[in-house]
N, C-alpha and C positions, 0 to 999 in steps of 0.2 A: 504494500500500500504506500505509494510513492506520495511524498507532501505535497506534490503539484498537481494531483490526481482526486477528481470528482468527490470519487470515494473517500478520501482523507475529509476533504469538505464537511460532507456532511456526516463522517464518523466522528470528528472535533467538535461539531456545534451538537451534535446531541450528546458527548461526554460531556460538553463546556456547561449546556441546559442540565443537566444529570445534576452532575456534582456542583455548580454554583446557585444552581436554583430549586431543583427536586429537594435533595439531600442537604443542602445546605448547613443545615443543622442536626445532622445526623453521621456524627465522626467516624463512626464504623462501617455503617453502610456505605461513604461517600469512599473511604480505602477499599472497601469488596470491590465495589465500582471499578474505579483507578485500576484495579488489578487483573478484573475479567478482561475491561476496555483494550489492557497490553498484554496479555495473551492474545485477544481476537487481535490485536494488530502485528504481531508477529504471526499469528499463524494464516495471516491472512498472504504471507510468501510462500509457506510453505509448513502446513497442518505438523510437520516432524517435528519441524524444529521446537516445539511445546515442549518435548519431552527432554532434548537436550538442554535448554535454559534450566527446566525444571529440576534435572540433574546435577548440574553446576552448582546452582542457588542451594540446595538441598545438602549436598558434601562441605561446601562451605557453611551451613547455618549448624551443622551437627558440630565442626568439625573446629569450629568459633567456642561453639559451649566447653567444647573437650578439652582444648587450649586453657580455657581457663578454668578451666575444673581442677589440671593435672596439679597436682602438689610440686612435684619437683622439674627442674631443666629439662631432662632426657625425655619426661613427657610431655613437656608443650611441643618439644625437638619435635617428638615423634610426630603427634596429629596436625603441626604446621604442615610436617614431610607430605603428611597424607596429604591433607588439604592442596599441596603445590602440585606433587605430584598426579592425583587424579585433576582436576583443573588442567593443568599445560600438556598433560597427553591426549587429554579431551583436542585441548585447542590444537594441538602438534598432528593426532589425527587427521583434520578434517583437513587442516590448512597447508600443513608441510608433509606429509606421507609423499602424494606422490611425486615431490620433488627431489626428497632425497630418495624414491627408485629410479627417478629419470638420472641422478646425479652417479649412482650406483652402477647403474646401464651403459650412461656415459662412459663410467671407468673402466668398465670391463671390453665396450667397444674401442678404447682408447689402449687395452691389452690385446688386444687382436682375438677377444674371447667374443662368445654370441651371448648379449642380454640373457637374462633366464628370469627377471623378475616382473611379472606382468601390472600395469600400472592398479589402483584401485577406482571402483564408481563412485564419489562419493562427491557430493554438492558441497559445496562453502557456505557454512551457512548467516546470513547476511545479521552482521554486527557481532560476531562470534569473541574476536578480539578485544573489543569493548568492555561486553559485558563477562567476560573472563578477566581481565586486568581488576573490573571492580570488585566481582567476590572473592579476588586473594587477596586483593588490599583489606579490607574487612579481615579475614582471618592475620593477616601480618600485623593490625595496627591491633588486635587485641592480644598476639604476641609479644610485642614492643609496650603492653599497658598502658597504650594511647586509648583505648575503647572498649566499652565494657558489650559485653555478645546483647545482641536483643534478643526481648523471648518469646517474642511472635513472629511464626513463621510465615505469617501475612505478611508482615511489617517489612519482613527484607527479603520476599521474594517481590513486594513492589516495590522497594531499594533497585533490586537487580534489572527489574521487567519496564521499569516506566517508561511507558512510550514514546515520550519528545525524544529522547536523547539513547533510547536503545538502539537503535541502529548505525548512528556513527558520532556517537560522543554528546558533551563530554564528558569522558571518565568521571564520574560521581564518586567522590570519598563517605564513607555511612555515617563517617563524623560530621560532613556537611546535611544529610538529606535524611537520613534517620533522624535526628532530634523533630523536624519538620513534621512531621507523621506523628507524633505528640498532643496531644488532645487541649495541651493549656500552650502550646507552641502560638504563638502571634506572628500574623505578616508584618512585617517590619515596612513591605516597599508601597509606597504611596499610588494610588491609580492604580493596581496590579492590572488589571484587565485592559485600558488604553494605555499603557507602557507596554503591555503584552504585546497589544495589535498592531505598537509601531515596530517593536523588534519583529515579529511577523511580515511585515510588508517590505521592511528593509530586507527583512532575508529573500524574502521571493525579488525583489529587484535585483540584489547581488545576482544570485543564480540566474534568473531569465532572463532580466533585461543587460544581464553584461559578461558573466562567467559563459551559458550560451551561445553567445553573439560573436566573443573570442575562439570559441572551440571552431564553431560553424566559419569564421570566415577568415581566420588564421591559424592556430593551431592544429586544428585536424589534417589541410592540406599537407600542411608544412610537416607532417611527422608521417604522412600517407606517401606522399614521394617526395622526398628533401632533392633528391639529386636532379625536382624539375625549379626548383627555385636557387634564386642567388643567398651568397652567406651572407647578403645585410636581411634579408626575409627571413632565411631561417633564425639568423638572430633574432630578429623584431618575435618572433615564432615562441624562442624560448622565454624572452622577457613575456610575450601576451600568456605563455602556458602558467607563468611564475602568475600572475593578476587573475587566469582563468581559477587555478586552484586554490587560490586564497580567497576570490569572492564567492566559491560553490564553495568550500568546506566551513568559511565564516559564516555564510550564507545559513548554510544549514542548522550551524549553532545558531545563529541570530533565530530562527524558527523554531529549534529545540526549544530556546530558552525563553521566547516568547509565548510559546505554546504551555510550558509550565508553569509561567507567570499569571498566565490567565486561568489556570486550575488553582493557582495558589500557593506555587512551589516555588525555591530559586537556585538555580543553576549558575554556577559560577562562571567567568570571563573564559574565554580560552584563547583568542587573541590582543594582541595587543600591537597595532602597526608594525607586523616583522619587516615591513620593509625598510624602516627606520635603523633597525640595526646598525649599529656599529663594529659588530664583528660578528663570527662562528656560533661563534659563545652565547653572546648575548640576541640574534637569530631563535634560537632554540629558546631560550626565556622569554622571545615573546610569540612564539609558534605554537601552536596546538599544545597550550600551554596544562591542560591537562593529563597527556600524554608523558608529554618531559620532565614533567615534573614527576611525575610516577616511577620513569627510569629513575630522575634523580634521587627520589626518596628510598626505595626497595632495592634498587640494586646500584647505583654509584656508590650507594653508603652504606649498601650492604655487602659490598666489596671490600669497602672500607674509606672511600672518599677521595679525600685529601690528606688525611690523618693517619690512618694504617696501608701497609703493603704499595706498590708502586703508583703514583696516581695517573703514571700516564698509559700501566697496562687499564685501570680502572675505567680509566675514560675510551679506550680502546674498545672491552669488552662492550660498554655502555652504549657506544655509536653502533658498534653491529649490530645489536641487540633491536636497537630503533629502526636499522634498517631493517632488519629479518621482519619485525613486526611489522613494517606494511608490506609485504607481499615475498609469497615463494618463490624466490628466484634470486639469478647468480647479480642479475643486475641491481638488485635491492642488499644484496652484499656486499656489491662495490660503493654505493650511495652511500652505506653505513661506512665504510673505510675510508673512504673520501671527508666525509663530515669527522669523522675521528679522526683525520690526520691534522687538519685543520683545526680543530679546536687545543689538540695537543702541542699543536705548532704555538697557538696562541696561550697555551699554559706556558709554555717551555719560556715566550718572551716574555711576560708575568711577572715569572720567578727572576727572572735577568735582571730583571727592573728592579725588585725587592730588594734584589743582592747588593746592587748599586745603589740601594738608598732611597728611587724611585717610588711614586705611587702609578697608580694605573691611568693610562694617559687620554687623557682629553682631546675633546673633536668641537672646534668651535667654527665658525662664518664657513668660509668655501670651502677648508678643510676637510668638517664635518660633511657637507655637499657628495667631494668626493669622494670621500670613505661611505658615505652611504653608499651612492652608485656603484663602487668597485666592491662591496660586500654584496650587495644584490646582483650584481653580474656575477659574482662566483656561487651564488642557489642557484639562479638560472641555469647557469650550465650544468652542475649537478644533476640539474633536472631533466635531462637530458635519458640519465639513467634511471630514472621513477619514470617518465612519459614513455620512454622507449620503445618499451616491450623485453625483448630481450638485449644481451650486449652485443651482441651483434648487428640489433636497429637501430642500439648508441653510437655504434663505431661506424654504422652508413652515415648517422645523420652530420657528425663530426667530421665523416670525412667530405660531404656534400659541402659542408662549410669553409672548407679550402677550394674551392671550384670557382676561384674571382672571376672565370671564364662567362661564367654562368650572371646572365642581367634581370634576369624573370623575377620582379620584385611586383608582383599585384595585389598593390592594398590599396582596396577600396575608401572611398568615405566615412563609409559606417561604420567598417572593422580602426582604422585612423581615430575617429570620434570615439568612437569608445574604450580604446586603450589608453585614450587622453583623459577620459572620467575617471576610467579606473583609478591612473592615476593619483587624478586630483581628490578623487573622495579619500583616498589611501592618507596622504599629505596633510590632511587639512587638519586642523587644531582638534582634538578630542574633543574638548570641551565645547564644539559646533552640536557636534551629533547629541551630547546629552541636550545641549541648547531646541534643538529643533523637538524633541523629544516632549520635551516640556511642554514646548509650544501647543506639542499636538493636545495633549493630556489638557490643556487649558481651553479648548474648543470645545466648542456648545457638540452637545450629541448626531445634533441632525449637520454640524460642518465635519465633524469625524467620520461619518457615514459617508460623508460627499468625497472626503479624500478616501477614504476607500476602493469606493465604488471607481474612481478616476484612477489609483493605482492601479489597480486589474485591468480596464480599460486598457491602459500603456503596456503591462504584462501581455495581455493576452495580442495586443498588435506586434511585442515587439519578439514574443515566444519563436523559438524554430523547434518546439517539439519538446518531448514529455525527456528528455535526457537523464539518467539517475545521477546521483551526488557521485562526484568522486570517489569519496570517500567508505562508498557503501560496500566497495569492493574487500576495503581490509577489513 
């Protein structure tokens, strides 16, 4: 059930009528709710997947209690074990099996031996990584005695299942979204339902009116045959794919997060202008900031950080690990090596600087300018290896981009015009967007309606089709 899809429509305004106006006053019923609601919306891809969520949720919520039941070390050791262990074989099955037989196959056809391992049928099941990352954080943070288990098996199987944000983020901590679920818990955020429907409308414009628009009349070409365009195209290619992915996966949070706004819940931030960056480093802290942060807390520092054993194997482990996690294949293990070699690089001059007395150095007027721009030209090309497909669609489209022979640079008006919004909406002061935000939330009911009705208008003029989120795929 895709969020640009009829069916999403009108499955949201009867949960939104359920739970804000049926139930309203009925805490229990209004979680049953919530909970059937994100079952039927996941199995509205695929009826199976009910039973694997169910699964996951279930080993985790047993396996939370046992952790903190166990009297001594060896036994929280143990039922974390469990808990990790069934969780990431779960996720390792569906997601990486048949890559390490194809990698397997590979080797043995690379010994002059014949394959003998036949691949497996098994579907990916859509948001798997997600909501797997959430219920072992849950069981790690009540190992770490950051959280105490909850004792309703409602409560955090709609932790795990809630709809906005089950299928591609963001990562929900139960220290954030469980207290939520709380009977004497108070909404904190003022307007929740018109703050809701403006981050809703932002996220459909992100995706339709611009992430779409880029795919459709620059990127797809350009990654379909690189070797019939010139390398200032293919480059313009990489920067629109770098704007196409960040306004469909913001996109998406911005509609997660509006969509849980308006039932009553709050989702935290997950971007924060990555293309402002100033370096590797700090890319990643403001990137799918859910995600990073997860490697950084459970396993940068549960490697040992900064503080114990090598920091720069640490952060090594840490960047593969990011890459594996968006998708099975060799080229998402280069994108992790690549972002690890670079941020290690950027540790190593750090450290140089401390040694010498140095703090960590500042980017101020055109400086700052150009270091943004040559930090975002070195994602984009990265990006080369996530968009690709395989390394060997990387290595065509790289090598297309040496072909100065080659003049075929057709960019339209519209694809021009709108990598220019992207842009500039990207650029512009933060504090605009809460500004305009406000503004909406301060409008009479029947002018709220009228810009509604007028954003969908521009949506559905400027739509090329129902395309699913990038990010639905990891």
């Amino acid at each position: 059930m895709a969020f640009q899809s009829y069916h999403f429509l009108v499955f949201f305004i009867t949960v939104f009528l359920l739970v804000r106006v049926v139930l309203k006053n009925h805490h229990e019923a209004k979680k049953n709710c919530l909970l059937a609601a994100s079952y039927y919306f996941y199995m509205c891809w695929d009826w199976r997947f009910a039973g694997l969520i169910f699964s996951i949720t279930l080993i985790n919520y047993v396996t939370g209690r046992l952790i903190k039941q166990a009297d001594e070390t060896a036994g929280k050791k143990l039922w974390l074990g469990v808990s990790l262990i069934s969780s990431l074989s779960i996720l390792a099955y569906f997601k990486y099996a048949n890559f390490f037989i194809e990698s397997f196959n590979g080797l043995l056809i690379g010994l002059g031996l014949e394959p003998s391992v036949p691949l497996l049928s098994v579907i990916l099941p859509v948001g798997i990584s997600f909501y797997t990352f959430q219920s072992i954080s849950y069981s790690l943070d009540i190992y770490r005695n950051r959280l105490e288990p909850v004792s309703s098996l409602r409560d955090f199987s709609l932790f795990v299942a809630f709809f906005p944000q089950l299928v591609a983020g963001p990562i929900v901590r139960a220290s954030h979204f469980l207290p939520q679920l709380d009977k004497s818990f108070k909404e904190e955020i003022k307007n929740p339902v018109e703050s809701g429907t403006a981050l809703i409308l932002r996220g459909f414009i992100k995706k339709i009116a611009i992430a779409d628009v880029l795919a459709v009349h620059i990127v797809d070409p350009a990654f379909a045959s690189p070797s019939d365009y010139s390398p200032l195209f293919l480059m313009i290619g990489l920067y629109a794919y770098s704007y196409q992915v960040y306004m469909d996966f913001s996109g998406y949070t911005d509609i997660a997060r509006g969509a849980a706004r308006c039932l009553g819940y709050d989702l935290q931030i997950n971007f924060d202008r990555p293309y402002k960056a100033t370096s590797i480093g700090n890319f990643w802290q403001r990137w799918h900031i859910s995600m990073s942060s997860f490697f950084r807390d459970y396993l940068f520092h549960g490697l040992g950080g900064s503080r114990y054993g090598n920091v720069y194997f640490n952060l090594f482990i840490t960047f593969v690990a990011i890459g594996i996690w968006h998708g099975a294949g060799w080229n998402f293990v280069a994108y992790g090596v690549c972002h690890a070699s670079l941020v290690m690089y950027e540790r190593w001059q750090l450290n140089r600087r401390k040694r010498a007395g140095l703090g960590v150095k500042e980017y101020t007027g055109l400086h700052w300018v150009w270091r943004v721009f040559w930090i975002f030209t070195i994602v984009s090309l990265t990006r080369v290896l996530f968009r690709g497909g395989t390394l060997s669609d990387a290595y065509a489209y790289m090598e297309a981009m040496g072909n100065w022979s080659n003049t075929h640079t057709p960019l339209g008006p519209l694809a021009l015009m709108t990598l220019i919004v992207a842009i500039a909406l990207h650029y512009t002061p933060s504090q605009w967007t809460y500004e305009w935000k406000a503004v909406y939330c301060r409008l009479n009911s029947w002018v709220q309606s009228g810009v509604i009705v007028a954003t969908l208008f521009v949506i559905l003029a400027l739509t090329t089709g129902t395309a699913p989120f990038i990010y639905f795929q990891f």
